[in-house]
BAZA-911272 format. One record per residue (C-alpha): x, y, z; residue in three letters. Coordinates in nm, 4 decimals. Layout:
// BAZA-911272
<xx = X | yy = Y | zz = Z | r = ALA> .
...
END
This chain:
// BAZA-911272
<xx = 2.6495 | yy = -1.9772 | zz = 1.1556 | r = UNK> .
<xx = 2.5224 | yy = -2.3420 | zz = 1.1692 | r = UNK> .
<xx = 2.3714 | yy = -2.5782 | zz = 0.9077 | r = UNK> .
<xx = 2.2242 | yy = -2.8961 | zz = 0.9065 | r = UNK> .
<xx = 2.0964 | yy = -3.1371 | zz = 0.6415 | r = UNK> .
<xx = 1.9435 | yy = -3.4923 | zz = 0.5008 | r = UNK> .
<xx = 1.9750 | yy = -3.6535 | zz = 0.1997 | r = UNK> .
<xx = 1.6028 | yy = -3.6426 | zz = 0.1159 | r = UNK> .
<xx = 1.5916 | yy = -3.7433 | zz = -0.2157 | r = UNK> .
<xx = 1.9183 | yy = -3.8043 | zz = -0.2455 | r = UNK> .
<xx = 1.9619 | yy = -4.1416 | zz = -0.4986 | r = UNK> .
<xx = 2.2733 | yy = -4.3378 | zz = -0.4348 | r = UNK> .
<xx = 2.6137 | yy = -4.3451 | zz = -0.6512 | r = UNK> .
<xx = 2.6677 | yy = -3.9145 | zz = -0.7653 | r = UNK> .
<xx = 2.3107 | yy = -3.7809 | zz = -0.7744 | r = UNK> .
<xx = 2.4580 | yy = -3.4523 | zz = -0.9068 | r = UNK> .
<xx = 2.2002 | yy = -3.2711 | zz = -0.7307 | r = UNK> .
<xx = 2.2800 | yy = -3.0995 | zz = -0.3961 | r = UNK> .
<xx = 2.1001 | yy = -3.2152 | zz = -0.0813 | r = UNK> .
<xx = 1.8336 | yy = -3.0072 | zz = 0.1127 | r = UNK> .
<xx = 2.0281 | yy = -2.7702 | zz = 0.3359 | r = UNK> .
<xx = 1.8765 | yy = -2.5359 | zz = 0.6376 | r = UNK> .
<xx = 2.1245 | yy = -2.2644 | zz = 0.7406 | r = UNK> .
<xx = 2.0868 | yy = -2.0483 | zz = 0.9953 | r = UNK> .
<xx = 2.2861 | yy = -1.7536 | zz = 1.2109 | r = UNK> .
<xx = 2.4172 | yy = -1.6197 | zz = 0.8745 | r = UNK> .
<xx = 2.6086 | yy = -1.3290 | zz = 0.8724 | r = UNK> .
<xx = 2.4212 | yy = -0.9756 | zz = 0.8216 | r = UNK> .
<xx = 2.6517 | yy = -0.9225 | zz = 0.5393 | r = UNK> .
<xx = 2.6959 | yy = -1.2695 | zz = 0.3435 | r = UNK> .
<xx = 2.7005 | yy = -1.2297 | zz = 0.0035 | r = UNK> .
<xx = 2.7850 | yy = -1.5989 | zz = -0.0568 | r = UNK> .
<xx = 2.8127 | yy = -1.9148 | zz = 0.0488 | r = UNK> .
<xx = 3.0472 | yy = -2.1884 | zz = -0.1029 | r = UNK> .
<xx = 2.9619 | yy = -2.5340 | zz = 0.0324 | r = UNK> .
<xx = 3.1755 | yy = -2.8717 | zz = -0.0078 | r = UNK> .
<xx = 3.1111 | yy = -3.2619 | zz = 0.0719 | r = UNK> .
<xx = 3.4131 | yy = -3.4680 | zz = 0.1903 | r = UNK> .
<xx = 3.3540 | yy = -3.8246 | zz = 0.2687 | r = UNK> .
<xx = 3.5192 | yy = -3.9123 | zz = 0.6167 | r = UNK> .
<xx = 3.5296 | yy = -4.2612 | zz = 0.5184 | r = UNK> .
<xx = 3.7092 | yy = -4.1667 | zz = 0.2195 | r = UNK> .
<xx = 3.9286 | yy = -3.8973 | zz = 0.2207 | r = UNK> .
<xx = 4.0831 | yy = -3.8722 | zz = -0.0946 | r = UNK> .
<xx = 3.7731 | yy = -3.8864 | zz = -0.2741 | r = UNK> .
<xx = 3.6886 | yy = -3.5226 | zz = -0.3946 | r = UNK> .
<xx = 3.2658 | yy = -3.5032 | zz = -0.4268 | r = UNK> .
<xx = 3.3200 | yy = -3.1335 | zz = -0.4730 | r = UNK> .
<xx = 3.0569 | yy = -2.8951 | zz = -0.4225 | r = UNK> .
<xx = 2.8936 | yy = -2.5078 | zz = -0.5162 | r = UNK> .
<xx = 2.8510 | yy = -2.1847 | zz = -0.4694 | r = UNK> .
<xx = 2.5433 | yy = -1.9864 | zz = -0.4451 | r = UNK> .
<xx = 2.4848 | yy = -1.5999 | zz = -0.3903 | r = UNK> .
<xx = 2.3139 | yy = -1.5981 | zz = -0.0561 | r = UNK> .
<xx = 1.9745 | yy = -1.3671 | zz = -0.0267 | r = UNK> .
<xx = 1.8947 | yy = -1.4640 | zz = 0.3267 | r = UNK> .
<xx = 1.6920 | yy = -1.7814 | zz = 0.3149 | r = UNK> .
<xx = 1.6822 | yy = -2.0197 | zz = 0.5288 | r = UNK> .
<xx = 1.6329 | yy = -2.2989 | zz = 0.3088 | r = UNK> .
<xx = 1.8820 | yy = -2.4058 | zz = 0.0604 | r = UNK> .
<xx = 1.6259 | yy = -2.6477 | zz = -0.1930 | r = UNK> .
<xx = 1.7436 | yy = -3.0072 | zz = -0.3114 | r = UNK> .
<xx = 1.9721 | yy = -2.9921 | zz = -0.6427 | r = UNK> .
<xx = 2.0471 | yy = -2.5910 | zz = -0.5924 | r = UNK> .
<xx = 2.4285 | yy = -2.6986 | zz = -0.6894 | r = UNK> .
<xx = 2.5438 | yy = -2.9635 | zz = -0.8610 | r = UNK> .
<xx = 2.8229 | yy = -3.1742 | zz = -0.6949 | r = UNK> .
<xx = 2.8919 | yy = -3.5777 | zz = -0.6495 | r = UNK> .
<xx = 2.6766 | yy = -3.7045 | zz = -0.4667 | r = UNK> .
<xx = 2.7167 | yy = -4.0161 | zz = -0.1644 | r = UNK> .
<xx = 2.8104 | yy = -4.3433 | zz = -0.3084 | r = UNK> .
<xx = 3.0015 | yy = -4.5986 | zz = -0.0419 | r = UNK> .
<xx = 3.0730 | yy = -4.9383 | zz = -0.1149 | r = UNK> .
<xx = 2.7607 | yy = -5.1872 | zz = -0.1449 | r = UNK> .
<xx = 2.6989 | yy = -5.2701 | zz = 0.2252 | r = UNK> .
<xx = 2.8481 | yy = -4.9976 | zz = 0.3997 | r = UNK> .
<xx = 2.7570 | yy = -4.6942 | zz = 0.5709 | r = UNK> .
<xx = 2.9964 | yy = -4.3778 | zz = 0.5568 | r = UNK> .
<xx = 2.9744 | yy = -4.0232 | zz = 0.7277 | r = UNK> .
<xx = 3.0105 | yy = -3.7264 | zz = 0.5088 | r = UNK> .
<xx = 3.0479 | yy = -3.3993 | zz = 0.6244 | r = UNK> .
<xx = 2.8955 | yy = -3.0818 | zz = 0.4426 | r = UNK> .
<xx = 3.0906 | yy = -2.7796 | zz = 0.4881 | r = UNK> .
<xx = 2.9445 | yy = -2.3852 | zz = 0.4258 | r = UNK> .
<xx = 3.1697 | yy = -2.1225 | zz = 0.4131 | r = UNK> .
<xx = 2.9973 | yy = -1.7494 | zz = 0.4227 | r = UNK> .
<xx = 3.1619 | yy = -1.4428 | zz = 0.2532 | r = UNK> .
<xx = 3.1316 | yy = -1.0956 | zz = 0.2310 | r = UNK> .
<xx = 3.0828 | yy = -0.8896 | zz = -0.0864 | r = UNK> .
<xx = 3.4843 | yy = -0.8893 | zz = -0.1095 | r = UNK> .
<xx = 3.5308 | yy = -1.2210 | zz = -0.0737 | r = UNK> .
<xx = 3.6519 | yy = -1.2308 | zz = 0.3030 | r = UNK> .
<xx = 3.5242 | yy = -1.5023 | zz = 0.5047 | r = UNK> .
<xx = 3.2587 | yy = -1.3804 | zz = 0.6872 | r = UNK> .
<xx = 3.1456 | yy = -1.7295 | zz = 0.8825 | r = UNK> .
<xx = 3.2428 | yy = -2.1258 | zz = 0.8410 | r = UNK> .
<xx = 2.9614 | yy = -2.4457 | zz = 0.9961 | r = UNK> .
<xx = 2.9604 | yy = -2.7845 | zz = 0.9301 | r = UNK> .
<xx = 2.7533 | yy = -3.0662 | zz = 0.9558 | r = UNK> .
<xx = 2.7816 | yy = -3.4542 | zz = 0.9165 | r = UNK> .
<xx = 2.5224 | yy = -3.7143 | zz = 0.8141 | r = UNK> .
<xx = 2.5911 | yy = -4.1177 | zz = 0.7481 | r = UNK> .
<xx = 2.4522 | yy = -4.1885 | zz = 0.4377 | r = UNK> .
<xx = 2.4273 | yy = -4.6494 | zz = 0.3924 | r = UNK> .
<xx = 2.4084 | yy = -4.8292 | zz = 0.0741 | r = UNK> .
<xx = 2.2794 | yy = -5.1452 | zz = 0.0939 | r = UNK> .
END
């Protein structure tokens, strides 16, 4: 499984709104995917994230969870990394990708 995504309309400072996600490779039998934000810059800052039922689409839309959203210091740029984690109808793990983007606030 692999994922990528921007921040698209992403506003600064805890837009609660999920970014735009593609996803792809998913397991035949995902039944869910759970997906979390951790800033690398900032470790012990918890953005959270969400969990959606997964009906095999591609395209996860902007604000389909609600979570914290990017907010560095004024004039910095920090990488955050956007973890999926696919399961199964019984909960097992079925599948686990990651991606990272640096997000900058002027």
């Amino acid at each position: 499984m692999s994922l990528s995504f921007e921040w698209g309309p992403t506003k600064a400072c805890f837009d609660p709104k999920s970014p735009p996600i593609h996803l792809s490779d998913v397991p035949e039998k995902a039944a869910r995917i759970d997906f979390v934000l951790h800033d690398l810059d900032a470790p012990d800052f918890h953005h959270g994230g969400g969990s959606l039922r997964y009906h095999g689409r591609a395209e996860v839309p902007y604000g389909a969870f609600r979570y914290k959203g990017p907010c560095p210091p004024e004039g910095t740029r920090h990488t955050y990394e956007l973890v999926a984690t696919a399961h199964g109808a019984g909960g097992e793990v079925l599948a686990t990708a990651m991606a990272r983007q640096p997000y900058s606030r002027p």
